[in-house]
N, CA, C and O atoms as a printed pandas DataFrame, in Angstrom:
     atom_number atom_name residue_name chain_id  residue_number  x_coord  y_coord  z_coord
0              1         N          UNK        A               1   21.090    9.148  -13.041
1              2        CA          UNK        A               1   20.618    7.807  -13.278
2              3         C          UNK        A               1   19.936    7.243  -12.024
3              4         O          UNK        A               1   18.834    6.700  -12.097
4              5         N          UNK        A               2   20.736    7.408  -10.656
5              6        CA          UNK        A               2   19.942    6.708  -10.024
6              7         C          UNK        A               2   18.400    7.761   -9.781
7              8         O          UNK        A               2   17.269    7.276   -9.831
8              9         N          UNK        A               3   18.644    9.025   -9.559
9             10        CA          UNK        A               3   17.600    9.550   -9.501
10            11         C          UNK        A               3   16.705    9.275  -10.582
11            12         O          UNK        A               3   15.590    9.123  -10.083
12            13         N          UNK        A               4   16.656    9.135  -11.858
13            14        CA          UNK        A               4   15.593    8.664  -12.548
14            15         C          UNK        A               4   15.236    6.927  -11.793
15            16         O          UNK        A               4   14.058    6.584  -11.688
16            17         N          UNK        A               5   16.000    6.284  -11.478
17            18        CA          UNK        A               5   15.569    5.069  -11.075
18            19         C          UNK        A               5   14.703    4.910   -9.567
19            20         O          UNK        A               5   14.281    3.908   -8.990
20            21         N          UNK        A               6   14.637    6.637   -9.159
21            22        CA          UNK        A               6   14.072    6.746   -7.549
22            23         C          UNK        A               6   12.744    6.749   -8.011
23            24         O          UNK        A               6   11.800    6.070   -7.609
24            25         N          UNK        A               7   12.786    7.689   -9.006
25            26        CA          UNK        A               7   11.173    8.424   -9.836
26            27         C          UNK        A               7   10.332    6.918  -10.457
27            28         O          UNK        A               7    9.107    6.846  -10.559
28            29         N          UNK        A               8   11.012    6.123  -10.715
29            30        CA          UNK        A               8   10.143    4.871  -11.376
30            31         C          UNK        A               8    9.954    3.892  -10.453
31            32         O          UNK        A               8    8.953    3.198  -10.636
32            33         N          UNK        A               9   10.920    3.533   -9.116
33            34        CA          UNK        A               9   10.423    3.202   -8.344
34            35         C          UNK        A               9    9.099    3.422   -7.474
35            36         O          UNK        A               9    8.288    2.598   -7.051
36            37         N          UNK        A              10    9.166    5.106   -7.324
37            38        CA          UNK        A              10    8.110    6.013   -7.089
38            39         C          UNK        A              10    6.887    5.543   -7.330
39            40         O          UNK        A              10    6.073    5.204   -6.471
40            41         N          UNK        A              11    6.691    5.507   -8.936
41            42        CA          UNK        A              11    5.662    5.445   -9.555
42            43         C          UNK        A              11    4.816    4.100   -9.357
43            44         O          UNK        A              11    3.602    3.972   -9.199
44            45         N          UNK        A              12    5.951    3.021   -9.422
45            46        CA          UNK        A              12    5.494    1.972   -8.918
46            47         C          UNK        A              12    5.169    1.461   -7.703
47            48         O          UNK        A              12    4.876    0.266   -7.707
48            49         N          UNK        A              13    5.132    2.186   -6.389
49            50        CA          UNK        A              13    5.141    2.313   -5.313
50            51         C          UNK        A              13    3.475    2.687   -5.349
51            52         O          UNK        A              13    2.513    2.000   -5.007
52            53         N          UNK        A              14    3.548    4.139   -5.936
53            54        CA          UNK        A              14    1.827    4.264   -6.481
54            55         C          UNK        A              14    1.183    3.572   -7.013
55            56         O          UNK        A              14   -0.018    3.806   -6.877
56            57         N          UNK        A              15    1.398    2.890   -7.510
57            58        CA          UNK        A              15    0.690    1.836   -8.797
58            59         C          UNK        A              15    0.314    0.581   -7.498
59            60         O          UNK        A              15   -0.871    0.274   -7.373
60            61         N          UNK        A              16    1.227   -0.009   -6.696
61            62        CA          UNK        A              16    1.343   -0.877   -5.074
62            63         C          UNK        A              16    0.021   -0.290   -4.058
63            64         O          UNK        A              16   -0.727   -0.856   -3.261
64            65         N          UNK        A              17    0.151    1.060   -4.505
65            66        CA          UNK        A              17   -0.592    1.387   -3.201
66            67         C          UNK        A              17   -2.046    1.928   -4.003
67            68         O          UNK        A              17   -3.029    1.938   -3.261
68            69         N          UNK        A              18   -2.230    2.278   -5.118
69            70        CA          UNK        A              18   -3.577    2.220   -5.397
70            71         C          UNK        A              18   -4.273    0.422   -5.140
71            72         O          UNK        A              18   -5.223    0.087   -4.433
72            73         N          UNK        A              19   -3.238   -0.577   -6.141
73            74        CA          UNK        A              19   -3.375   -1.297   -5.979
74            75         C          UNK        A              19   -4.091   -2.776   -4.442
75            76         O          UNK        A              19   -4.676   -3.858   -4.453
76            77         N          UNK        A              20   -3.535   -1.848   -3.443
77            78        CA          UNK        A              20   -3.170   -2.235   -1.906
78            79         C          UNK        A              20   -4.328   -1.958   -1.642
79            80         O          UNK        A              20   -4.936   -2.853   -1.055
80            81         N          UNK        A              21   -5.152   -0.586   -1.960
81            82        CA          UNK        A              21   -6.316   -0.081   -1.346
82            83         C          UNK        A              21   -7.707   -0.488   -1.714
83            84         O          UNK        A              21   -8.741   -0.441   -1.048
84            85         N          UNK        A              22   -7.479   -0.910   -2.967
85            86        CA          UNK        A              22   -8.186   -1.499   -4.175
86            87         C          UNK        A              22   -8.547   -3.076   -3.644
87            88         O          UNK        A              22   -9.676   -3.432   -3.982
88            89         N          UNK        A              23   -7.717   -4.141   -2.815
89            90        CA          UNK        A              23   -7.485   -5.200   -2.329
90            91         C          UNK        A              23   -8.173   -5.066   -0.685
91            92         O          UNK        A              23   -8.391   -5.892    0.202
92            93         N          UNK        A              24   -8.334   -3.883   -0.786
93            94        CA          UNK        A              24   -8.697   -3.490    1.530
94            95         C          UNK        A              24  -10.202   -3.840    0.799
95            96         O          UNK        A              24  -10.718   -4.944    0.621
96            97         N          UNK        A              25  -10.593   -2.795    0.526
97            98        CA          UNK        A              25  -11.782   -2.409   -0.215
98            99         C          UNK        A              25  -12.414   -3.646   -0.105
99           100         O          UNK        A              25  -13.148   -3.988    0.822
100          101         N          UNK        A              26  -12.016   -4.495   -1.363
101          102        CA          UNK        A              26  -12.782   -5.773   -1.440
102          103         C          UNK        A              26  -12.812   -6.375   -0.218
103          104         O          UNK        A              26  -13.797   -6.399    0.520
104          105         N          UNK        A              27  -11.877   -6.803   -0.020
105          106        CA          UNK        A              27  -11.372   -7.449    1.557
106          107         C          UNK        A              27  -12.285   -7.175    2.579
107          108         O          UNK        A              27  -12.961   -8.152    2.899
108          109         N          UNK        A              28  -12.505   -6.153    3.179
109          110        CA          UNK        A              28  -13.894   -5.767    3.831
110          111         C          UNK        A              28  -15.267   -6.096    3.648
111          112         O          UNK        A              28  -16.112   -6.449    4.471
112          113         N          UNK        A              29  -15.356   -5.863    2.043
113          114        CA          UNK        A              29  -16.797   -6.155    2.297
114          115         C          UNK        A              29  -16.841   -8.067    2.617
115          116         O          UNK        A              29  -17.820   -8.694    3.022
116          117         N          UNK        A              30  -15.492   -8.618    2.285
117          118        CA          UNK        A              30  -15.785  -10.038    2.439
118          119         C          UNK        A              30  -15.644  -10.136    3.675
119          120         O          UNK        A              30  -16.073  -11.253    3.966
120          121         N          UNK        A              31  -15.173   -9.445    4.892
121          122        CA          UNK        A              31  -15.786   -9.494    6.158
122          123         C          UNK        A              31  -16.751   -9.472    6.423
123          124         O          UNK        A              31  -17.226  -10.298    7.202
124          125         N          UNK        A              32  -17.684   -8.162    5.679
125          126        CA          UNK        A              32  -19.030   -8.275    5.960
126          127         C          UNK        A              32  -19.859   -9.449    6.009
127          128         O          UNK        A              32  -20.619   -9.869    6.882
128          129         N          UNK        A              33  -19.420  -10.044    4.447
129          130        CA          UNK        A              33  -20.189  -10.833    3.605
130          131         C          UNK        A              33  -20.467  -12.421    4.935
131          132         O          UNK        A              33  -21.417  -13.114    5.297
132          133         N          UNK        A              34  -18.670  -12.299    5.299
133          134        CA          UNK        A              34  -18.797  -13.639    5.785
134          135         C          UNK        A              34  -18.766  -13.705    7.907
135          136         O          UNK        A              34  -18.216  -14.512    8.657
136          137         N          UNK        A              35  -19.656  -12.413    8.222
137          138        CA          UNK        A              35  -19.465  -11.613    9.823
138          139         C          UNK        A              35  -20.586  -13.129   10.369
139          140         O          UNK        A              35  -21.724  -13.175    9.901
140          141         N          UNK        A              36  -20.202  -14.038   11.159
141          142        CA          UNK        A              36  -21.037  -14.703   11.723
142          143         C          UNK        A              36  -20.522  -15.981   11.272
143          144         O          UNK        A              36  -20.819  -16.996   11.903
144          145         N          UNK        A              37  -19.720  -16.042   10.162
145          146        CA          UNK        A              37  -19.582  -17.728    9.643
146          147         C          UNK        A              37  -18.272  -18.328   10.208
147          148         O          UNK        A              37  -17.456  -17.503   10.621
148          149         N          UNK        A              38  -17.970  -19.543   10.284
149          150        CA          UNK        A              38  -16.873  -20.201   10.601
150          151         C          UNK        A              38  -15.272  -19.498    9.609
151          152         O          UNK        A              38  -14.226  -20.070    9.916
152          153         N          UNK        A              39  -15.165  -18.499    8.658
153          154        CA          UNK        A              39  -14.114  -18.003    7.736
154          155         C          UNK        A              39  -13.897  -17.041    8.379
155          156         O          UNK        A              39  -12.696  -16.771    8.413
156          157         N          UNK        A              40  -14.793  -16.095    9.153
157          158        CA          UNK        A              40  -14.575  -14.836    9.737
158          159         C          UNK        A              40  -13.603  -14.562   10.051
159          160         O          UNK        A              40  -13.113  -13.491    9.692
160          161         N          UNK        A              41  -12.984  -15.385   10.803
161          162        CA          UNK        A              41  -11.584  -14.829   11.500
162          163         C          UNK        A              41  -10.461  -14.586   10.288
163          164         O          UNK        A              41   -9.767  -13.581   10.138
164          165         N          UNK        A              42  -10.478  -15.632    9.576
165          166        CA          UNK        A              42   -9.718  -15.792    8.720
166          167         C          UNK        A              42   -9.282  -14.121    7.802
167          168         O          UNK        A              42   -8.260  -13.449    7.662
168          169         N          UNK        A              43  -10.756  -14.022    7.341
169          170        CA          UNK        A              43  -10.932  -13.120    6.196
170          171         C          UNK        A              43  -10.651  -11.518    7.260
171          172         O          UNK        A              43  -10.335  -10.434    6.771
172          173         N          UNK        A              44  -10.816  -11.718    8.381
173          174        CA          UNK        A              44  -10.554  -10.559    9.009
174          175         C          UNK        A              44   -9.414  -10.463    9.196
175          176         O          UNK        A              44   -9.051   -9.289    9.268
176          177         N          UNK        A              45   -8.066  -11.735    9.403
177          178        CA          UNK        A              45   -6.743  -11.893    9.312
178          179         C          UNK        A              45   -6.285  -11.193    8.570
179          180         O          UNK        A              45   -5.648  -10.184    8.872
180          181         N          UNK        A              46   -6.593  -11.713    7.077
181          182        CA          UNK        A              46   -6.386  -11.384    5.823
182          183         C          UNK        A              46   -6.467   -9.676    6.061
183          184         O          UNK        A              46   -5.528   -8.884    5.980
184          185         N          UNK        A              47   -7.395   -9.488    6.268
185          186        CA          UNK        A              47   -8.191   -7.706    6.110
186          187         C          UNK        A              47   -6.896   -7.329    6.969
187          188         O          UNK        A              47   -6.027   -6.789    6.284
188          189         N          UNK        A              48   -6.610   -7.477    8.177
189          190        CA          UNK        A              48   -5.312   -6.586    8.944
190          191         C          UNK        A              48   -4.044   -6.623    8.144
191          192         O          UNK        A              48   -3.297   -5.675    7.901
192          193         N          UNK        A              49   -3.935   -7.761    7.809
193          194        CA          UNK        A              49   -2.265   -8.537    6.797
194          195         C          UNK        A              49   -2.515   -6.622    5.796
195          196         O          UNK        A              49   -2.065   -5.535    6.160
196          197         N          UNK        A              50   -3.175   -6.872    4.836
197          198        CA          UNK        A              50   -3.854   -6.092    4.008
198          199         C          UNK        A              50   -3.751   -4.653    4.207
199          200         O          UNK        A              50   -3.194   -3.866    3.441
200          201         N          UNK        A              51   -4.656   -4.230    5.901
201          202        CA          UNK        A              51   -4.035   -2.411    5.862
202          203         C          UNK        A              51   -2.834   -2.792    6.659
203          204         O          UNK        A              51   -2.984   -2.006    7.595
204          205         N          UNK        A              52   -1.876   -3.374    6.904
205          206        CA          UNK        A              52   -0.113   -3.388    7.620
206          207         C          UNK        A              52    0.480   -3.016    6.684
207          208         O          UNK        A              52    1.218   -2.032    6.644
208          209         N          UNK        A              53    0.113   -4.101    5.413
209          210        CA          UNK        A              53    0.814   -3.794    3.843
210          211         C          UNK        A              53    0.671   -2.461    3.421
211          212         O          UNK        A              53    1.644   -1.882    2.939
212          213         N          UNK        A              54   -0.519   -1.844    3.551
213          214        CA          UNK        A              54   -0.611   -0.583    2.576
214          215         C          UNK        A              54    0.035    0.749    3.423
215          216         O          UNK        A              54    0.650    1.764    3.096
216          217         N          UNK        A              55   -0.437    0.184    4.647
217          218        CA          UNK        A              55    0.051    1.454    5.777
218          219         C          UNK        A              55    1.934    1.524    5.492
219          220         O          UNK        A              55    2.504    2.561    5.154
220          221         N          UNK        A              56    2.617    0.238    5.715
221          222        CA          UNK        A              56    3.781    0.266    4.888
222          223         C          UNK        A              56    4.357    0.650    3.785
223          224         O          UNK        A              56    5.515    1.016    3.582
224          225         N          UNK        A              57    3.160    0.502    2.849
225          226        CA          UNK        A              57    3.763    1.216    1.319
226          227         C          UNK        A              57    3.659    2.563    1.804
227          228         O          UNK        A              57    4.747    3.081    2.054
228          229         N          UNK        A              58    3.022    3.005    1.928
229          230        CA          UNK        A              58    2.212    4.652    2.133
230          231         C          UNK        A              58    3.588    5.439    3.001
231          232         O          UNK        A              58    3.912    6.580    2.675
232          233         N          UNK        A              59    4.312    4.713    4.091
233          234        CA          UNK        A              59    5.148    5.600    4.724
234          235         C          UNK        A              59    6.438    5.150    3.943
235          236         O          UNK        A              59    7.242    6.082    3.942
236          237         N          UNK        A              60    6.802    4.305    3.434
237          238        CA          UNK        A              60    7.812    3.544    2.538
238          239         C          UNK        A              60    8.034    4.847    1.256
239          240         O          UNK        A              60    9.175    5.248    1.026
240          241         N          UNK        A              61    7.106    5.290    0.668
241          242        CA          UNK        A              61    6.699    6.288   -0.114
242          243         C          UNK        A              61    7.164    7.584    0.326
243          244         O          UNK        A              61    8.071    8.336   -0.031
244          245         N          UNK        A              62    6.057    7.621    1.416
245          246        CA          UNK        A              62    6.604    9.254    1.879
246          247         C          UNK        A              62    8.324    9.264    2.467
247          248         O          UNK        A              62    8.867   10.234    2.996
248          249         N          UNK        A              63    8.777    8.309    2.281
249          250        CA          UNK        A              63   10.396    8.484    2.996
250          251         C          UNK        A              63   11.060    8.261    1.606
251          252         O          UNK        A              63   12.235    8.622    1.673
252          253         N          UNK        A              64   10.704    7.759    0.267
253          254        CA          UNK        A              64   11.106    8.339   -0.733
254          255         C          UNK        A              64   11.058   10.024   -1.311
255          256         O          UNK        A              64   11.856   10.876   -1.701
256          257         N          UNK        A              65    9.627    9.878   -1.091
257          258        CA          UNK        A              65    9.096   11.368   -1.772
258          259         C          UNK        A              65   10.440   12.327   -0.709
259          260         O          UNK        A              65   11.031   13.260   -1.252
260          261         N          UNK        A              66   10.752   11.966    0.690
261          262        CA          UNK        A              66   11.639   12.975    1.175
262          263         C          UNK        A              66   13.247   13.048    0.867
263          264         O          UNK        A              66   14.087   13.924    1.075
264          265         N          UNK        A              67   13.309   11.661    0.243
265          266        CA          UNK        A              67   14.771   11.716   -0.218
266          267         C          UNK        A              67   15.188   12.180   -1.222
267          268         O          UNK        A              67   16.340   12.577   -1.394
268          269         N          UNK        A              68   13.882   12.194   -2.386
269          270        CA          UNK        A              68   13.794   12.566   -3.511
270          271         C          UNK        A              68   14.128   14.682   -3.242
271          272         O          UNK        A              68   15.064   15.440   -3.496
272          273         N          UNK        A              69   13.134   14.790   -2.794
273          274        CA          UNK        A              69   13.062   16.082   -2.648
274          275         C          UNK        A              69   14.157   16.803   -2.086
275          276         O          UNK        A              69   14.505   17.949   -2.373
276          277         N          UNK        A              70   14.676   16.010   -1.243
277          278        CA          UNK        A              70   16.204   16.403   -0.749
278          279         C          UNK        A              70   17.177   17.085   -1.661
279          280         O          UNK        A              70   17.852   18.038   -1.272
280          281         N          UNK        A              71   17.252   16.583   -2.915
281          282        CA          UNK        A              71   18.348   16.301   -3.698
282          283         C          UNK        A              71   18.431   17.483   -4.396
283          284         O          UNK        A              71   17.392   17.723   -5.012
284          285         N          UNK        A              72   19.276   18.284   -4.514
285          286        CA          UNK        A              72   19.408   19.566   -4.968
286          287         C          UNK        A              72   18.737   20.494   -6.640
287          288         O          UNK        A              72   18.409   21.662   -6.851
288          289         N          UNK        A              73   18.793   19.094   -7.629
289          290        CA          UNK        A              73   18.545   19.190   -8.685
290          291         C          UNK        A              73   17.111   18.461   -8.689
291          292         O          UNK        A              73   16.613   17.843   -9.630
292          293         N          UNK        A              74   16.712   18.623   -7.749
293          294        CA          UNK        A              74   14.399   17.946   -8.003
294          295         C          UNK        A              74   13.872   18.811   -8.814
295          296         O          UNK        A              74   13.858   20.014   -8.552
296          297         N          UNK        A              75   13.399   18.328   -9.844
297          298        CA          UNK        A              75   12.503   18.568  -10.332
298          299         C          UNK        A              75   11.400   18.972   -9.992
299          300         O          UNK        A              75   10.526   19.163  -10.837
């Protein structure tokens, strides 16, 4: 049980981090968009907040994927 509850956490962790990258993406080009204007800083704030978050999911993940794999009966 809890191991099925590691695997759906998992999944949703992926679903966070496509999600996360999907949010940089945009996020950037609105640096571009706004490189010279009085928001700049802001939107570039935002843009770091943004890869801290994903860089977090991403190793948050891989220290599941290793606990998971640990476990004698992995699939």
């Amino acid at each position: 049980m809890f191991q099925d509850a590691s695997y759906r956490q998992l999944a949703s962790f992926n679903r966070r981090i496509a999600d996360g990258r999907e949010r940089v993406a945009v996020q950037k080009a609105r640096v571009l968009e706004l490189k010279g204007r009085p928001a700049y800083g802001d939107a570039e704030g935002l843009l770091r907040v943004l890869e801290r978050s994903l860089q977090l999911m991403i190793q948050y993940r891989a220290m599941l994927l290793d606990e998971l794999m640990s476990w004698p009966d992995y699939r």
